[in-house]
DRENLOLO-228945 format. One record per residue: chain; x, y, z of N, C-alpha, C in turn. Coordinates in pm, 1 decimal. Example, Ala and Ser with C-alpha at 12.3 -4.5 7.8 and 13.67 -1.06 7.14 Angstrom:
+------+----------+----------+----------+----------+----------+----------+----------+----------+----------+
! zalo !       nx !       ny !       nz !      cax !      cay !      caz !       cx !       cy !       cz !
+------+----------+----------+----------+----------+----------+----------+----------+----------+----------+
!    A !   1319.0 !   -569.0 !    780.0 !   1230.0 !   -450.0 !    780.0 !   1320.0 !   -330.0 !    780.0 !
!    A !   1285.0 !   -225.0 !    708.0 !   1367.0 !   -106.0 !    714.0 !   1290.0 !      3.0 !    787.0 !
+------+----------+----------+----------+----------+----------+----------+----------+----------+----------+
***
This chain:
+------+----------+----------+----------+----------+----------+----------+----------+----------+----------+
! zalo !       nx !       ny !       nz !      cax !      cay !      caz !       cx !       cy !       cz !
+------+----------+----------+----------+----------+----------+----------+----------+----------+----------+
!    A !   -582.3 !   -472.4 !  -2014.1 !   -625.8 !   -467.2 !  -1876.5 !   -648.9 !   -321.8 !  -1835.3 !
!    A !   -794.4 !   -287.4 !  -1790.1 !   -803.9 !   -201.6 !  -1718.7 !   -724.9 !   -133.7 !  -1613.9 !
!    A !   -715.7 !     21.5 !  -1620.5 !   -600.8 !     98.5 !  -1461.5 !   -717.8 !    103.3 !  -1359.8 !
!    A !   -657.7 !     78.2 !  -1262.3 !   -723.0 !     58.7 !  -1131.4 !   -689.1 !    253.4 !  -1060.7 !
!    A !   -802.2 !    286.6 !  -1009.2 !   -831.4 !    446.2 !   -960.8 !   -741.0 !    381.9 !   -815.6 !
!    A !   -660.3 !    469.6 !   -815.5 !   -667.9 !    470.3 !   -627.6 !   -656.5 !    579.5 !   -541.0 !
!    A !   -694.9 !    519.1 !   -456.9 !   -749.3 !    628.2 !   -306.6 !   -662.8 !    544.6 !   -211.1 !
!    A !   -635.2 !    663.9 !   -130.9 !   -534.5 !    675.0 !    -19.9 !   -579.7 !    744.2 !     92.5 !
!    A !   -605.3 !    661.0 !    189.7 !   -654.3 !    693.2 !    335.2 !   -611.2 !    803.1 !    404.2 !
!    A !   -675.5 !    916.4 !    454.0 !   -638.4 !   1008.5 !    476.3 !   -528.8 !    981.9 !    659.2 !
!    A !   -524.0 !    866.4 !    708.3 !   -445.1 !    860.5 !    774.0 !   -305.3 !    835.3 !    743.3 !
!    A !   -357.0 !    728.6 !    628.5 !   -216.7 !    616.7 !    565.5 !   -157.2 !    773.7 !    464.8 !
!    A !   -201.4 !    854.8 !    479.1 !   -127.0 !   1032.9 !    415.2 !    -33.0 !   1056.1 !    514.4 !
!    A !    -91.2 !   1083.8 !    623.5 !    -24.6 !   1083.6 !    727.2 !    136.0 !    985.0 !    761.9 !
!    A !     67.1 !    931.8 !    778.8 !    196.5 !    795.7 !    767.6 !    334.4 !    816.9 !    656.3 !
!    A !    251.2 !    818.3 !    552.6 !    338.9 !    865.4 !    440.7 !    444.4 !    971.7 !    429.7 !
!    A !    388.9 !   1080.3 !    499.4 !    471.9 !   1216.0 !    562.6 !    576.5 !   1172.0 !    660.9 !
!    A !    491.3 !   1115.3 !    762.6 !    595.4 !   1079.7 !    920.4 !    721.3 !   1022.1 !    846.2 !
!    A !    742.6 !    920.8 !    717.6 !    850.6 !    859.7 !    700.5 !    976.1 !    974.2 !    673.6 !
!    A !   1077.4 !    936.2 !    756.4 !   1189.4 !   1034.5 !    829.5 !   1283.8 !   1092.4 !    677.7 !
!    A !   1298.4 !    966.7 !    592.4 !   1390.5 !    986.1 !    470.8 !   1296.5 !    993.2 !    353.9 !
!    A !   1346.2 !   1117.1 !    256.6 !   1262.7 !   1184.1 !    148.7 !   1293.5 !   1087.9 !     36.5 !
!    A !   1385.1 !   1004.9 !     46.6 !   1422.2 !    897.7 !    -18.4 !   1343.4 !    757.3 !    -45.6 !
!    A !   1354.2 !    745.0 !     72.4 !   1251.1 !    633.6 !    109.2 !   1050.4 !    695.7 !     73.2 !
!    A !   1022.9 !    808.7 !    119.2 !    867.8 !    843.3 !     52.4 !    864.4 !    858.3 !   -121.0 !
!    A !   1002.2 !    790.8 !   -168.1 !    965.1 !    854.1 !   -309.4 !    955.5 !    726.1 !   -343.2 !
!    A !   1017.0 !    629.6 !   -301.2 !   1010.3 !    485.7 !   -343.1 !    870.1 !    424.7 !   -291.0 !
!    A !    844.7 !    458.7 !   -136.0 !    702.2 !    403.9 !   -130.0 !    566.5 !    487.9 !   -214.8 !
!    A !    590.9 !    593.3 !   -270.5 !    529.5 !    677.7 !   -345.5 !    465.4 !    619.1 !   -499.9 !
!    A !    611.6 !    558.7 !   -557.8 !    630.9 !    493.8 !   -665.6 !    576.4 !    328.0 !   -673.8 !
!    A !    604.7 !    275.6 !   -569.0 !    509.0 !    133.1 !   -552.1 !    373.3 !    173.1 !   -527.2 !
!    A !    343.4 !    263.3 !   -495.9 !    168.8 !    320.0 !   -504.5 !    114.7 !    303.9 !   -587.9 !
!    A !    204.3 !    384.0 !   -663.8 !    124.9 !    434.9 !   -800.6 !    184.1 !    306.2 !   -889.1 !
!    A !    232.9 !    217.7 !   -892.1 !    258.6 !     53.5 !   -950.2 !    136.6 !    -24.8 !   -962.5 !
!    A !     63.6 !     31.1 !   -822.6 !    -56.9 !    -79.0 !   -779.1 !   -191.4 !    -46.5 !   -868.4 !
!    A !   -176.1 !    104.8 !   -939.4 !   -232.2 !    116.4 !  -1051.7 !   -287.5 !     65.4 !  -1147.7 !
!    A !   -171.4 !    -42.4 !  -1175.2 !   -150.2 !   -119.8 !  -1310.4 !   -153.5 !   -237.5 !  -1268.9 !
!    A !   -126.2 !   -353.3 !  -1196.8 !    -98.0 !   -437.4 !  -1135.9 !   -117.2 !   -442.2 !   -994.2 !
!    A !   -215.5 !   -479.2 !   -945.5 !   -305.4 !   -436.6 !   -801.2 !   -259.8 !   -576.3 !   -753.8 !
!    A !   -181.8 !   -662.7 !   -803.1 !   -139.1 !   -804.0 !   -721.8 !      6.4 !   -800.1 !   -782.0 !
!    A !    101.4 !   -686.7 !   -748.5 !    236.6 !   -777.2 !   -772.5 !    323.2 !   -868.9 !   -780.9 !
!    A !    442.3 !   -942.9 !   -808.9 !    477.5 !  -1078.8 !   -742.6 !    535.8 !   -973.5 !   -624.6 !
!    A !    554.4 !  -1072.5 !   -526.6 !    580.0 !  -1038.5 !   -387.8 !    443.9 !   -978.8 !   -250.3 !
!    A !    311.5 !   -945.4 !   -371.8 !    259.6 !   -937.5 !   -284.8 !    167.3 !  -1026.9 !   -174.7 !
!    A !    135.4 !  -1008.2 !    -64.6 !     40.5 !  -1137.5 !    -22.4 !    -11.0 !  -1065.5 !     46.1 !
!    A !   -154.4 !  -1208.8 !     45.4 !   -316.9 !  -1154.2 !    109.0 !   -286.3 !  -1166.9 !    263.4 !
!    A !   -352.4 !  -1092.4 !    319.0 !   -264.2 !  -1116.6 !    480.4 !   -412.8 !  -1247.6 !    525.1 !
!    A !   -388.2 !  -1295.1 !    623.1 !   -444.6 !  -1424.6 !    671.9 !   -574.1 !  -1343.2 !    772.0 !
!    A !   -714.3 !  -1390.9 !    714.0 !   -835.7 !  -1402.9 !    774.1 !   -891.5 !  -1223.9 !    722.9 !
!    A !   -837.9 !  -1168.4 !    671.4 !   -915.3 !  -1018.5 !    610.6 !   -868.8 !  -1012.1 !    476.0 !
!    A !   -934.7 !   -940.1 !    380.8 !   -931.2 !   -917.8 !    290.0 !   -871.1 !   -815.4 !    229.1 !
!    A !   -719.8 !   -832.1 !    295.7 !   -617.9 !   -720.0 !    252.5 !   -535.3 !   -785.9 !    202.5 !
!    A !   -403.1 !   -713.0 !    176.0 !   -282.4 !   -708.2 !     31.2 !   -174.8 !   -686.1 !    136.2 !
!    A !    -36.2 !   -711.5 !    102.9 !     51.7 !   -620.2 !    150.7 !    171.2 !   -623.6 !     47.9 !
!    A !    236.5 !   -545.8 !     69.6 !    326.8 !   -512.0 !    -45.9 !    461.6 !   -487.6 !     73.3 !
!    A !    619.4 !   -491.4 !    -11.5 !    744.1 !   -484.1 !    122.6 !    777.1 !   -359.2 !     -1.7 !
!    A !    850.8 !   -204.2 !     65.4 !    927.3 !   -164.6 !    -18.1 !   1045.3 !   -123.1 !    102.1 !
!    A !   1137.3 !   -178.7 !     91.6 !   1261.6 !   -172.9 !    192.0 !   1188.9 !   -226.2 !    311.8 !
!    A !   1214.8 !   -138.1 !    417.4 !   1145.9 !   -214.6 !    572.2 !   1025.6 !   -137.0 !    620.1 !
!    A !    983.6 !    -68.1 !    485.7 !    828.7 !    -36.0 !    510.9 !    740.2 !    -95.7 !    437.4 !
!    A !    619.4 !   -112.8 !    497.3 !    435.9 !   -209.6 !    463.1 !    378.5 !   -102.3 !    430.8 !
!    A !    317.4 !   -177.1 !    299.0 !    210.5 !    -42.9 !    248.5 !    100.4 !   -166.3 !    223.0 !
!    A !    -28.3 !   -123.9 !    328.0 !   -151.6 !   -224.9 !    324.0 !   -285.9 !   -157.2 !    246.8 !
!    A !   -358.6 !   -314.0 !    168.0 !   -428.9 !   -208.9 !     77.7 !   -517.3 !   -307.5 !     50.1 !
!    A !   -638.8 !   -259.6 !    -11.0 !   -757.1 !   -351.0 !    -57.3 !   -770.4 !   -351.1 !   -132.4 !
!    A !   -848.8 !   -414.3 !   -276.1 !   -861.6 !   -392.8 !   -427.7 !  -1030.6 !   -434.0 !   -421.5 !
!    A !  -1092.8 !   -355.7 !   -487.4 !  -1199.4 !   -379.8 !   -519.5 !  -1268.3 !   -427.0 !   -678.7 !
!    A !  -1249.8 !   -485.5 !   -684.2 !  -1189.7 !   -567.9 !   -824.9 !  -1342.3 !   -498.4 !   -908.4 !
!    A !  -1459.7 !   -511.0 !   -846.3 !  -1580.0 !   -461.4 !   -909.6 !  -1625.7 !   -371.8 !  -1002.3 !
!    A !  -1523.9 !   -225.8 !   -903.3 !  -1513.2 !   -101.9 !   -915.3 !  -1357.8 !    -40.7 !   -998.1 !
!    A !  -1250.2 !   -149.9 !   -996.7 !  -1123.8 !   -128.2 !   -996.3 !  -1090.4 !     16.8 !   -922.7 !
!    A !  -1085.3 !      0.8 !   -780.7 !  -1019.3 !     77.2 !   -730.8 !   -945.0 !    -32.4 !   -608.4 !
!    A !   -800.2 !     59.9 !   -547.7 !   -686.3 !     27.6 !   -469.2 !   -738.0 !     84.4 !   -380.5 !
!    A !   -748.4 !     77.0 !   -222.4 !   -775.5 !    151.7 !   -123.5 !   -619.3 !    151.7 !    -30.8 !
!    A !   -506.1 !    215.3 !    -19.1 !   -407.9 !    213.5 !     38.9 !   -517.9 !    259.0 !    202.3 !
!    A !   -491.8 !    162.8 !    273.9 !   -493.5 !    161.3 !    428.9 !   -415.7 !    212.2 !    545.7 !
!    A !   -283.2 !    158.4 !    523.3 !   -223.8 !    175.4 !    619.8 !    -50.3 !    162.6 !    540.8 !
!    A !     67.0 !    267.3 !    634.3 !    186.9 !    299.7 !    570.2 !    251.5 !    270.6 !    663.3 !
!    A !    333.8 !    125.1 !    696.5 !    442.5 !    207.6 !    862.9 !    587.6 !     80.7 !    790.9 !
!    A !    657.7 !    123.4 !    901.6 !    780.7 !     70.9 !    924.4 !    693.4 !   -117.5 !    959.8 !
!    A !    815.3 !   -207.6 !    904.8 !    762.1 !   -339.5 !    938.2 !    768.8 !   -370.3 !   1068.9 !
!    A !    837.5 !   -306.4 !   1157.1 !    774.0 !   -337.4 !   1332.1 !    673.8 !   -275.7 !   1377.3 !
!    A !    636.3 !   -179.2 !   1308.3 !    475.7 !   -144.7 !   1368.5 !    316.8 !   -212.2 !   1340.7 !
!    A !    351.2 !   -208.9 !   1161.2 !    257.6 !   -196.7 !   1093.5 !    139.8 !   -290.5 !   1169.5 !
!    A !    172.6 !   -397.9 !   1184.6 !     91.5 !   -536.5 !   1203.3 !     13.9 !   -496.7 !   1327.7 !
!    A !     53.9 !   -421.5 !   1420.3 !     -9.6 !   -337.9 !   1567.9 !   -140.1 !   -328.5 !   1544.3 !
!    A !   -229.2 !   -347.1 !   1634.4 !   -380.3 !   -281.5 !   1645.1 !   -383.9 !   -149.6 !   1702.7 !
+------+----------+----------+----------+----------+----------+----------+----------+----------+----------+
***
């Protein structure tokens, strides 16, 4: 099986920083770079009516698209699970 390229939204960078514990950005860091190899983990699911992914690592959402065509990951969006889902 082909590695999937990924790109990371220059906001969802952002996001990534804001997280308060250096602990916690190394673990959501490390499920990133997972999605590499395996762009559908078990645990992950398609969220309902768009064509996104989501992944849990502790009580933060890391949202993402796969472009299966191209094999690339597009990481979207990074937050705590009471925000993320927000418009």
């Amino acid at each position: 099986m082909a590695r999937y390229s990924l790109r990371i939204k220059k906001s969802a960078r952002k996001e990534l920083e804001a997280v308060a514990r250096k602990a916690d950005r190394r673990r959501i860091i490390k499920r990133i770079e997972s999605l590499a190899d395996i762009p559908r983990p078990p645990g992950s699911q398609k969220l309902y009516g768009r064509e996104r992914y989501r992944i849990r690592q502790g009580q933060y959402r890391i949202l993402y698209t796969i472009e299966q065509r191209v094999l690339i990951v597009h990481v979207i969006k990074i937050g705590h699970r009471k925000d993320i889902y927000r418009a």
